[in-house]
FITOR-969085 format. One record per atom (N, C-alpha, C): residue in three letters; x negated, y, z negated. Coordinates in pm, whole numbers, padded with zeros to 5 digits, always signed. Layout:
<pts>
ALAXYZ...
</pts>
This chain:
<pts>
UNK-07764+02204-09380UNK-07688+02317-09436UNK-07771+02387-09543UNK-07771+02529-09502UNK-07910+02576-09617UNK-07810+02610-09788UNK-07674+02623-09773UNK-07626+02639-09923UNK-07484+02514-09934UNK-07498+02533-10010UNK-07373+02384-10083UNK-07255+02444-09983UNK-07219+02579-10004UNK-07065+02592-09971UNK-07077+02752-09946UNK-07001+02789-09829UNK-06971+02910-09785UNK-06990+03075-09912UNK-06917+03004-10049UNK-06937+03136-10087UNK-07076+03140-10175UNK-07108+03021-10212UNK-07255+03049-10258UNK-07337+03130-10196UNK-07335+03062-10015UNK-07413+03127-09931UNK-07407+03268-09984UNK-07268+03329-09926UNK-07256+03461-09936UNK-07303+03555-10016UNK-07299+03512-10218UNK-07351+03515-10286UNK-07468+03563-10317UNK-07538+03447-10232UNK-07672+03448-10218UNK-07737+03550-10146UNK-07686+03553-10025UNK-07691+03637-09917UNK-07670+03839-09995UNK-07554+03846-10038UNK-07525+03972-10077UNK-07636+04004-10225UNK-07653+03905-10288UNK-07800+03963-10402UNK-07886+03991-10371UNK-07918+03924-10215UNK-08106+03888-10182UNK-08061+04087-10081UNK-07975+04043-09999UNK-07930+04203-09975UNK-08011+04322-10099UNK-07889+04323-10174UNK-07905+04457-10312UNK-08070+04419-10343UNK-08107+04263-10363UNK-08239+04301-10410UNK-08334+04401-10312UNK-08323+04353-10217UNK-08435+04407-10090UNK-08425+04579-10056UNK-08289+04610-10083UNK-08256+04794-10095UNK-08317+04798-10166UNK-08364+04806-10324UNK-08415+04792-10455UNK-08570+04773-10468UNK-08601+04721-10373UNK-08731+04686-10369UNK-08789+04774-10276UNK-08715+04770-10163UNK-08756+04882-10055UNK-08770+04992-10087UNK-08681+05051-10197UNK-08689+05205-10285UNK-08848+05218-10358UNK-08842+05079-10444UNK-08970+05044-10522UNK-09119+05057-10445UNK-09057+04978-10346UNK-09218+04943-10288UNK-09260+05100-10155UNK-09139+05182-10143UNK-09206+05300-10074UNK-09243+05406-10147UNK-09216+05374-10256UNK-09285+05448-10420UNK-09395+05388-10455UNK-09429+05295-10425UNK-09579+05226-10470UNK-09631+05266-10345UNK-09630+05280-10214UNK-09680+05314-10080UNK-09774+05443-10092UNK-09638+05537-10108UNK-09646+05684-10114UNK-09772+05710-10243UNK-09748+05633-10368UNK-09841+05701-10452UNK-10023+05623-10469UNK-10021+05507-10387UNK-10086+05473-10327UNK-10195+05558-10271UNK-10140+05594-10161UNK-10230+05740-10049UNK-10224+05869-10112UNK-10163+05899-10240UNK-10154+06052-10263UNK-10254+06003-10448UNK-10275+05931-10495UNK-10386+05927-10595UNK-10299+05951-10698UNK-10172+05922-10714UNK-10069+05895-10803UNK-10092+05776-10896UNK-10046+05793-11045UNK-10069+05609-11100UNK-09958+05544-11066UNK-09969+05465-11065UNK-09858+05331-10983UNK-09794+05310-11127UNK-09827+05278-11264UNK-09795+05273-11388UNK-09749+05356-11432UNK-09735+05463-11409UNK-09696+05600-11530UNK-09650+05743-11459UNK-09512+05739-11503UNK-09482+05812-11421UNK-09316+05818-11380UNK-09270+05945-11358UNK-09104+05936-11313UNK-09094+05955-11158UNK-09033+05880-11118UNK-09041+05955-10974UNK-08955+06078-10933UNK-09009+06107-10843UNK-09023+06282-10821UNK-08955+06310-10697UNK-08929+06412-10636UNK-08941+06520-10493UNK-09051+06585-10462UNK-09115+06482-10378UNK-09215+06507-10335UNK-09282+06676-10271UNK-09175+06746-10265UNK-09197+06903-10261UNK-09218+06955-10365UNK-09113+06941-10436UNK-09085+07038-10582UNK-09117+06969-10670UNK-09144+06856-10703UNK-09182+06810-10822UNK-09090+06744-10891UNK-09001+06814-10906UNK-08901+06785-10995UNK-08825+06627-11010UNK-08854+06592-11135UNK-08798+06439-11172UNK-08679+06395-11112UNK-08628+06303-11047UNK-08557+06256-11009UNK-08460+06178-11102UNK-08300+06192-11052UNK-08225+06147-11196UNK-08195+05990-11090UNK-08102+05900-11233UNK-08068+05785-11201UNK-07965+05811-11066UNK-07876+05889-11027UNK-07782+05917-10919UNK-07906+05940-10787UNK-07973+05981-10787UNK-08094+06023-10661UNK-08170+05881-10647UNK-08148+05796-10733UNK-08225+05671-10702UNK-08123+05564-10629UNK-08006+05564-10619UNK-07933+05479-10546UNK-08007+05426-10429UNK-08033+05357-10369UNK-08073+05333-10227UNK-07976+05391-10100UNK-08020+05417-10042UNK-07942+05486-09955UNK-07849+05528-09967UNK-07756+05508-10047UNK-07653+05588-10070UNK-07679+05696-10128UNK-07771+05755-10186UNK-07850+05887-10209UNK-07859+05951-10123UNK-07950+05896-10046UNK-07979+05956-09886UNK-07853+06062-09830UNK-07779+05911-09791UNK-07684+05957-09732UNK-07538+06088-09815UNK-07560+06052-09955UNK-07468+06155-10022UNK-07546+06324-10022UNK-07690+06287-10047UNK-07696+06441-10046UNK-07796+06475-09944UNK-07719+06433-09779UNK-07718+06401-09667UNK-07833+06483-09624UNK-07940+06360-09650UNK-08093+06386-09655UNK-08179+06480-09684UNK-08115+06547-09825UNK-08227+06645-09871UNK-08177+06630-10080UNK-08304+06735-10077UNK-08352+06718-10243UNK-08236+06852-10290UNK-08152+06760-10411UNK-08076+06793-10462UNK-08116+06920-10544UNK-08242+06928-10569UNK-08330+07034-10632UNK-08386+07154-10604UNK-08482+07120-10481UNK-08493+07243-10386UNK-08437+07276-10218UNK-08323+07152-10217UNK-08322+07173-10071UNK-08364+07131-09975UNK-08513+07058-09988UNK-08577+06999-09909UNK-08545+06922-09794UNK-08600+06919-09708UNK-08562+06778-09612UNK-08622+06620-09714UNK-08557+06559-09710UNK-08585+06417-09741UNK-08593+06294-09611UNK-08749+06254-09582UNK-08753+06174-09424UNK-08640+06092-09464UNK-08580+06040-09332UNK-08516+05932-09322UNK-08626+05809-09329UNK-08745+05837-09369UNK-08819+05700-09392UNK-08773+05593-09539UNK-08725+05706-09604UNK-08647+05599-09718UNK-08580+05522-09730UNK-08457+05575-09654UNK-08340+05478-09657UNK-08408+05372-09513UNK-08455+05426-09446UNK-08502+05340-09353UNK-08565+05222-09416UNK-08644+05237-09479UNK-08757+05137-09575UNK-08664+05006-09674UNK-08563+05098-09685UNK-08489+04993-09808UNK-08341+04899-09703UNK-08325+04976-09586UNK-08273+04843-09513UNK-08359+04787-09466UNK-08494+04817-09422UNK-08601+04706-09351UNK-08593+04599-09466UNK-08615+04600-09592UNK-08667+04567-09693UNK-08540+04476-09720UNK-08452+04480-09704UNK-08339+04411-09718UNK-08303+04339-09607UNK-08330+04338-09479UNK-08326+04294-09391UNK-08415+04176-09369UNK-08526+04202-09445UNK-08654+04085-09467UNK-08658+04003-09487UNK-08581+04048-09602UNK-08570+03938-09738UNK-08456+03848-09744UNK-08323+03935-09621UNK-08259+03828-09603UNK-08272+03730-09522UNK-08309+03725-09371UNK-08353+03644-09277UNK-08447+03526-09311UNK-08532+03629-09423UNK-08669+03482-09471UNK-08525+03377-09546UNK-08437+03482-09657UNK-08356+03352-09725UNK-08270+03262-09641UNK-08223+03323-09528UNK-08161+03248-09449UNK-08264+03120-09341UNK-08361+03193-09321UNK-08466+03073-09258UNK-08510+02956-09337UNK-08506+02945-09484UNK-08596+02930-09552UNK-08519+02823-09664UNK-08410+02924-09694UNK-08302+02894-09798UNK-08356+02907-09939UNK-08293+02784-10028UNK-08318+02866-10162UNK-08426+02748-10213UNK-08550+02780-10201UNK-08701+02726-10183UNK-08795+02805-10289UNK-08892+02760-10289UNK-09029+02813-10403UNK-09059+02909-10234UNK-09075+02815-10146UNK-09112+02898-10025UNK-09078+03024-09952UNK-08925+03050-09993UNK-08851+03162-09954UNK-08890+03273-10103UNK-08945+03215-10216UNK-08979+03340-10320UNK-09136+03313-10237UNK-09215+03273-10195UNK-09338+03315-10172UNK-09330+03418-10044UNK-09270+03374-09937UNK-09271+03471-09807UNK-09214+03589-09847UNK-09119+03599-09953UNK-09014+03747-09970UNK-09134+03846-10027UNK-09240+03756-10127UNK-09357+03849-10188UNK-09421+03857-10079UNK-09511+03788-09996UNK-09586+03840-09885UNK-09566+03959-09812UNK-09372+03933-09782UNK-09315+04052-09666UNK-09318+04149-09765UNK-09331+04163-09888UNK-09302+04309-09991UNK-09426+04358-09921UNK-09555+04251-09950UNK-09675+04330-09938UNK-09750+04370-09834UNK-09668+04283-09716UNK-09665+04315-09595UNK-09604+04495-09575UNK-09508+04534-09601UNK-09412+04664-09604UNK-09492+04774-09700UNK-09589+04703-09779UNK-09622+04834-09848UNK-09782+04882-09759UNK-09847+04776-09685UNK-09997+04814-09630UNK-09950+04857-09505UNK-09819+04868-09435UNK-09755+04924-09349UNK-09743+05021-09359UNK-09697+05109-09482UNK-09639+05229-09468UNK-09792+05313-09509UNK-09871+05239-09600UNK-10039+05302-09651UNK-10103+05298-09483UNK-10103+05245-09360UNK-10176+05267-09288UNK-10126+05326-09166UNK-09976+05346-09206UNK-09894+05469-09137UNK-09942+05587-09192UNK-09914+05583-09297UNK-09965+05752-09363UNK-10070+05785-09375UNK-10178+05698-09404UNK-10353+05700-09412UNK-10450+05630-09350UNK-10392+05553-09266UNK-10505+05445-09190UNK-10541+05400-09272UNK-10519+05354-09345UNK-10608+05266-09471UNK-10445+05113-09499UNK-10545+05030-09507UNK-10472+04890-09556UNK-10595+04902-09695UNK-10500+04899-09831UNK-10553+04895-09943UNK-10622+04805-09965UNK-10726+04727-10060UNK-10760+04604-10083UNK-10700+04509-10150UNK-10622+04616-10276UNK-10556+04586-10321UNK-10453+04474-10294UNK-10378+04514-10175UNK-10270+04453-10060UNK-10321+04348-10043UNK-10424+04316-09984UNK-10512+04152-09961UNK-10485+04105-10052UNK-10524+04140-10214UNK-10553+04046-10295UNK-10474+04025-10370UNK-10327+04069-10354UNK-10199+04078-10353UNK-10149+03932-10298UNK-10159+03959-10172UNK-10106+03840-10076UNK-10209+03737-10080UNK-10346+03700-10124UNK-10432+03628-10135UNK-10340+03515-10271UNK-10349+03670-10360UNK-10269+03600-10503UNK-10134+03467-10499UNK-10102+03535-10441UNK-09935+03548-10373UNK-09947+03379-10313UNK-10050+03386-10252UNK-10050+03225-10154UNK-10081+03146-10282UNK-10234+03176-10331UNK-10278+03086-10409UNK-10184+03047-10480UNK-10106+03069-10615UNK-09995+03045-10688UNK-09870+02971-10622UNK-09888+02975-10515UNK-09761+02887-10403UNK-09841+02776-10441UNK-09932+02698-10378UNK-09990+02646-10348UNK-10047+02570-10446UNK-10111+02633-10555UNK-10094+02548-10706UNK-09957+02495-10773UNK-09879+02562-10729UNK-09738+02539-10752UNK-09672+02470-10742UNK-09677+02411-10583UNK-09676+02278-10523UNK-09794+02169-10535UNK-09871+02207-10545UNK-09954+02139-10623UNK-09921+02017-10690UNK-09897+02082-10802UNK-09838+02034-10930UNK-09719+01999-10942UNK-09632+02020-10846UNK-09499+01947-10839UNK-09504+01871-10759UNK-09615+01826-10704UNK-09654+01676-10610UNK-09594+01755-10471UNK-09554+01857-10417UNK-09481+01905-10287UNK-09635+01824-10213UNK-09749+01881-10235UNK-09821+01812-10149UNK-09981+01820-10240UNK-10079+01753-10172UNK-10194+01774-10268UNK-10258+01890-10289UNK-10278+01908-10396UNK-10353+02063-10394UNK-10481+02066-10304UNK-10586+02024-10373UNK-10737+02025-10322UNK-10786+02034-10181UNK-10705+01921-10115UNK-10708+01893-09975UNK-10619+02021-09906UNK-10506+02122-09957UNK-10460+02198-09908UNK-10527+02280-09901UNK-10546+02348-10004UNK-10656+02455-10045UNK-10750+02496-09933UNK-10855+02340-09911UNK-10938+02347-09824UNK-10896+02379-09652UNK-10742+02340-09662UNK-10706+02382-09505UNK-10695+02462-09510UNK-10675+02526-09612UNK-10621+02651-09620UNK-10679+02797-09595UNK-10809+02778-09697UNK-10934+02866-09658UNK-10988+02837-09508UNK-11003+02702-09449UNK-11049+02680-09318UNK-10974+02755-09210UNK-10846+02756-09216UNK-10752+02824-09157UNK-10792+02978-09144UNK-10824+03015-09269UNK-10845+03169-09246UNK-10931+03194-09189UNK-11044+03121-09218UNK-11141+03165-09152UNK-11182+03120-08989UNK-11113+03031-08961UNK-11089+03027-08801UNK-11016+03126-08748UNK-10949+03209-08847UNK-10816+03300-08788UNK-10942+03487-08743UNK-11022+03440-08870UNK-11078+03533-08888UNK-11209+03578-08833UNK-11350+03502-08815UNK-11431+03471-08762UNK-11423+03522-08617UNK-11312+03462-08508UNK-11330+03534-08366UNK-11294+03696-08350UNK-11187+03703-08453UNK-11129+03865-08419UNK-11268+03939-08443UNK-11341+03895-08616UNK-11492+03998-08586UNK-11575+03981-08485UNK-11597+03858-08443UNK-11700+03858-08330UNK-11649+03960-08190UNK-11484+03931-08191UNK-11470+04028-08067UNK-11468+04158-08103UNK-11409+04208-08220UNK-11450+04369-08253UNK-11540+04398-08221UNK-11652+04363-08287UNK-11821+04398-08260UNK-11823+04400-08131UNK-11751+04320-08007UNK-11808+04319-07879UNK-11755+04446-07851UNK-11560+04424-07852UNK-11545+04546-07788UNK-11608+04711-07903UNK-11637+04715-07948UNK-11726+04835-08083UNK-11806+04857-07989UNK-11934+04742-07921UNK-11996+04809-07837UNK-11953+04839-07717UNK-11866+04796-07673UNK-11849+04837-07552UNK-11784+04963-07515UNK-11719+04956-07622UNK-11575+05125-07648UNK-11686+05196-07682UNK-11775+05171-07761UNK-11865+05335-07840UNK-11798+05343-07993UNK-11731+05276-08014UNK-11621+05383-08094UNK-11568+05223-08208UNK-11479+05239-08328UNK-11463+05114-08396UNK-11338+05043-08287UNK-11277+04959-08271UNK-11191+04917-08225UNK-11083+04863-08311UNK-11131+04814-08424UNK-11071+04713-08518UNK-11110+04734-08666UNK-10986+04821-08733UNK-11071+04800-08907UNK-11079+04717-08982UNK-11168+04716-09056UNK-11174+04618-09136UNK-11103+04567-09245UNK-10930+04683-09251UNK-10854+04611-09342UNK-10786+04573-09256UNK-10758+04573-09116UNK-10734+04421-09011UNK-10790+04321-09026UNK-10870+04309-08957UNK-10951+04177-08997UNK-10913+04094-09106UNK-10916+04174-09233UNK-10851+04110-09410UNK-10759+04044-09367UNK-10685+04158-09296UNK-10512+04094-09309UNK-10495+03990-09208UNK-10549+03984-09079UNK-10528+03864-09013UNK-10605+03743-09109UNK-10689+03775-09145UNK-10765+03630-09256UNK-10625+03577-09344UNK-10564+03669-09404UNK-10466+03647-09491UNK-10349+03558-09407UNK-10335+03623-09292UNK-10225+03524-09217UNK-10246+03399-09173UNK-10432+03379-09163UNK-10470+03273-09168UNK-10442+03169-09275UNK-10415+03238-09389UNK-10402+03128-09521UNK-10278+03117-09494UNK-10166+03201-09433UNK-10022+03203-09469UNK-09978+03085-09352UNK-10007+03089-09205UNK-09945+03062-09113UNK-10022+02930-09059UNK-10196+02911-09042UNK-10225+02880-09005UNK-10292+02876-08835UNK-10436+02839-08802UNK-10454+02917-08665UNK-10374+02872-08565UNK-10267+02792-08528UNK-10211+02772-08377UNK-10095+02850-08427UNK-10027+02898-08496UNK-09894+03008-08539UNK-09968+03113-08510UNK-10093+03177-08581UNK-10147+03277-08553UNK-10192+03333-08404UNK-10212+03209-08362UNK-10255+03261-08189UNK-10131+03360-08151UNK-10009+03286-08189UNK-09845+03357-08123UNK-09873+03476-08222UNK-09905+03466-08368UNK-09876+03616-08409UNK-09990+03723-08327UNK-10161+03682-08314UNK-10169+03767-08211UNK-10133+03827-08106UNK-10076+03727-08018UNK-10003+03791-07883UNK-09903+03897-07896UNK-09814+03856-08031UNK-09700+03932-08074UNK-09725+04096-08140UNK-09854+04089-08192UNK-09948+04160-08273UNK-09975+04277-08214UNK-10053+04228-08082UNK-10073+04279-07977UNK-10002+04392-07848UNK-09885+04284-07826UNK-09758+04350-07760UNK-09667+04469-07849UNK-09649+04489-07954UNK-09599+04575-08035UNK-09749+04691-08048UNK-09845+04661-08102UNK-09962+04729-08098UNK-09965+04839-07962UNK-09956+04749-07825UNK-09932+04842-07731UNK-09836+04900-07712UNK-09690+04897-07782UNK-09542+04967-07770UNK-09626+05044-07854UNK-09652+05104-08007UNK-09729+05170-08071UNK-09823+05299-08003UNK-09846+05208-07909UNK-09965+05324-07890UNK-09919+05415-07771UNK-09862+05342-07674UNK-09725+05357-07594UNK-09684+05494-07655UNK-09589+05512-07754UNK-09481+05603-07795UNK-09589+05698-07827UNK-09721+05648-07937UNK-09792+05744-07983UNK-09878+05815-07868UNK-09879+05779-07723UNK-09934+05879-07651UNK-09817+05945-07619UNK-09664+05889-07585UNK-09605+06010-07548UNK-09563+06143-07665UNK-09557+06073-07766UNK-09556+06193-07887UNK-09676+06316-07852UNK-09827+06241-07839UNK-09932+06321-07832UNK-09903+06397-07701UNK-09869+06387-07602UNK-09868+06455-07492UNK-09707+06580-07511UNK-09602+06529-07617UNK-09514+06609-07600UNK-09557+06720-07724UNK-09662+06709-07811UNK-09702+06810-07916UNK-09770+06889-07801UNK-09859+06838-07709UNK-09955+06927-07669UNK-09849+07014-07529UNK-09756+06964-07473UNK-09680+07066-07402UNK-09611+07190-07481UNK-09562+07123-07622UNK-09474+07207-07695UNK-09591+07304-07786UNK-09726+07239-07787UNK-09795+07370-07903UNK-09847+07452-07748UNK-09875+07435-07609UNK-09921+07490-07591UNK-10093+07448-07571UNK-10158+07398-07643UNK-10291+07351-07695UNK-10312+07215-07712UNK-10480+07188-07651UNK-10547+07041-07698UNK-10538+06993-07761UNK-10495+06847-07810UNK-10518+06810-07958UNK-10541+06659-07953UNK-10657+06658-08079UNK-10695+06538-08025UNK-10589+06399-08060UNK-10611+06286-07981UNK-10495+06226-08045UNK-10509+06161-08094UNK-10422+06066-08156UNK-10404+06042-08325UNK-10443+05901-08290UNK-10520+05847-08372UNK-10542+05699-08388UNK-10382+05642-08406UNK-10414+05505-08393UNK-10272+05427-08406UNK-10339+05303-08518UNK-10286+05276-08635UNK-10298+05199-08699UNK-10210+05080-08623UNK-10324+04954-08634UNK-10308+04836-08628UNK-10183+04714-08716UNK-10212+04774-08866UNK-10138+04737-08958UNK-10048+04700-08976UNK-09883+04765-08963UNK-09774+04781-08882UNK-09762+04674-08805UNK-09791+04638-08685UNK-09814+04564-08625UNK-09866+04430-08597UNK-09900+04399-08700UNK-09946+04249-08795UNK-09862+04250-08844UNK-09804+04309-08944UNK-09747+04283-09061UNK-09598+04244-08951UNK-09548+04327-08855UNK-09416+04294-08802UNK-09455+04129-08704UNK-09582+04103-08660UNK-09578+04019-08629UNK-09564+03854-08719UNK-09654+03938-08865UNK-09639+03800-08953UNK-09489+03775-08977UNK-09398+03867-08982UNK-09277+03873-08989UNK-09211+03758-08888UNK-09242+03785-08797UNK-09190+03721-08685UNK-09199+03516-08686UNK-09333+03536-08715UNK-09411+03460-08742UNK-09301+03362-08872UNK-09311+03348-08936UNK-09213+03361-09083UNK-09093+03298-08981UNK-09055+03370-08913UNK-08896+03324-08894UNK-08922+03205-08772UNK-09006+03227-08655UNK-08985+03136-08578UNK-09095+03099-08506UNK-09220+03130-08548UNK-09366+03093-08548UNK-09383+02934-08511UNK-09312+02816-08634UNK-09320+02707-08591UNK-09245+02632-08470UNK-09071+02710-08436UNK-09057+02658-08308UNK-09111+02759-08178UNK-09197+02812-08179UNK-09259+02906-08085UNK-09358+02796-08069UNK-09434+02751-08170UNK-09539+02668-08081UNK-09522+02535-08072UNK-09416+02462-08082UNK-09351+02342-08050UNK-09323+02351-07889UNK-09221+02490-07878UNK-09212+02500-07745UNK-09295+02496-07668UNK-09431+02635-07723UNK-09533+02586-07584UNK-09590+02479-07595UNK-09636+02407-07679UNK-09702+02254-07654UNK-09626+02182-07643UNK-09488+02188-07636UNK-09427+02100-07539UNK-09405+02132-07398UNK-09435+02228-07341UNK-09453+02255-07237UNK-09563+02195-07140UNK-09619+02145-07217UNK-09751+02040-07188UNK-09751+01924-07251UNK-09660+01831-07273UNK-09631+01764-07336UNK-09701+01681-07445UNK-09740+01797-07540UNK-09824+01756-07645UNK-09725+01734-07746
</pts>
């Protein structure tokens, strides 16, 4: 039973909720000013058209959205539905990890990962770029787990550590060797190099036989991705009329929903298949 009694759960459940709207607001404000050369420190947030400061009523999480039914109370603007979108993903995250997880040092380490997972998502939606920042975020993020338990005897540090880095770098090591192959073979990059980071990182998080499943998973969404993004590209070029070249598809996204996955049911995913072989 992951809580003592029904309404704790609930409790629990409805905070980790409000937190994750809250954060989702937060962290697509650290995204956005991220790619636009904004300080992350200093600063009111704005309408991204007009400028104009945003009051405490415009910051609600979605219920903003939806009251001044998706535009800027200021100039009118359209406001994407990527906001309110962002702050139920974000809440949606954070509850499933608490419900997988329960109320653990482990369920506050994965809820920080998935933040930083959601913010190199939306930076390599909008810019192709996975920050470095983001790595050394979630690098941080592990290490401090991990000393953590450490020291509360959960398990030995030293000897973890070392699986730990080994892990990544088994996770990490083949994806470059195959980039470089397919690089030459495409002409062209195949794989950036704030991929690569980030699968290393899932290497510290998950470990390489979880990671094999988050590749496959990685992968299969990667091609839904690119999927939609050719039919988008083919319905601009009926509707402008004109060629255009088409749009890269960030990788990013697509890790990050797989580490997700990964997180919730990664360890009985590969129980199943090696028991399928009765390992």
């Amino acid at each position: 039973m992951l809580f003592e009694s029904i309404y704790i759960g609930a409790y629990c459940i409805v905070l980790t909720a409000v937190l994750g709207l809250c954060m989702g607001s937060f962290l697509n404000c650290l995204a956005w000013r991220m790619t636009h050369g904004e300080s992350i420190m200093r600063g009111r947030s704005h309408c991204v058209d007009c400028g104009h400061p945003l009051a405490a009523r415009d910051l609600v999480p979605v219920i903003s959205w939806l009251v001044s039914r998706g535009r800027c109370r200021y100039c009118g603007k359209h406001v994407s539905v990527r906001y309110p979108l962002t702050e139920i993903i974000c809440a949606c995250g954070y509850v499933s990890i608490l419900l997988a997880y329960g109320l653990s040092a482990e369920t506050i380490e994965l809820i920080a990962f998935f933040s930083v997972l959601l913010v190199l998502s939306l930076t390599d939606l909008d810019d192709y770029v996975i920050p470095n920042a983001t790595i050394v975020a979630a690098i941080v993020i592990r290490l401090v787990y991990l000393v953590y338990g450490g020291l509360t005897g959960a398990f030995d540090l030293w000897p973890t550590l070392g699986w730990t880095l080994l892990n990544g770098v088994v996770v990490a090591v083949p994806v470059i060797i195959l980039a470089l192959v397919m690089d030459r073979v495409l002409g062209r990059d195949s794989l950036g190099g704030g991929d690569v980071k980030l699968l290393f990182v899932a290497g510290l998080y998950f470990g390489w036989q979880q990671c094999l499943f988050l590749l496959i998973v990685a992968c299969i969404i990667g091609i839904l991705f690119a999927f939609v993004g050719a039919r988008s590209d083919m319905t601009d070029k009926v509707e402008g009329g004109e060629e255009k070249a088409s749009r890269p598809i960030p990788f990013g996204p697509a890790i990050a929903i797989a580490c997700w996955i990964v997180m919730l049911v990664g360890s009985r995913a590969v129980e199943w298949y090696l028991g399928l072989f009765g390992i």
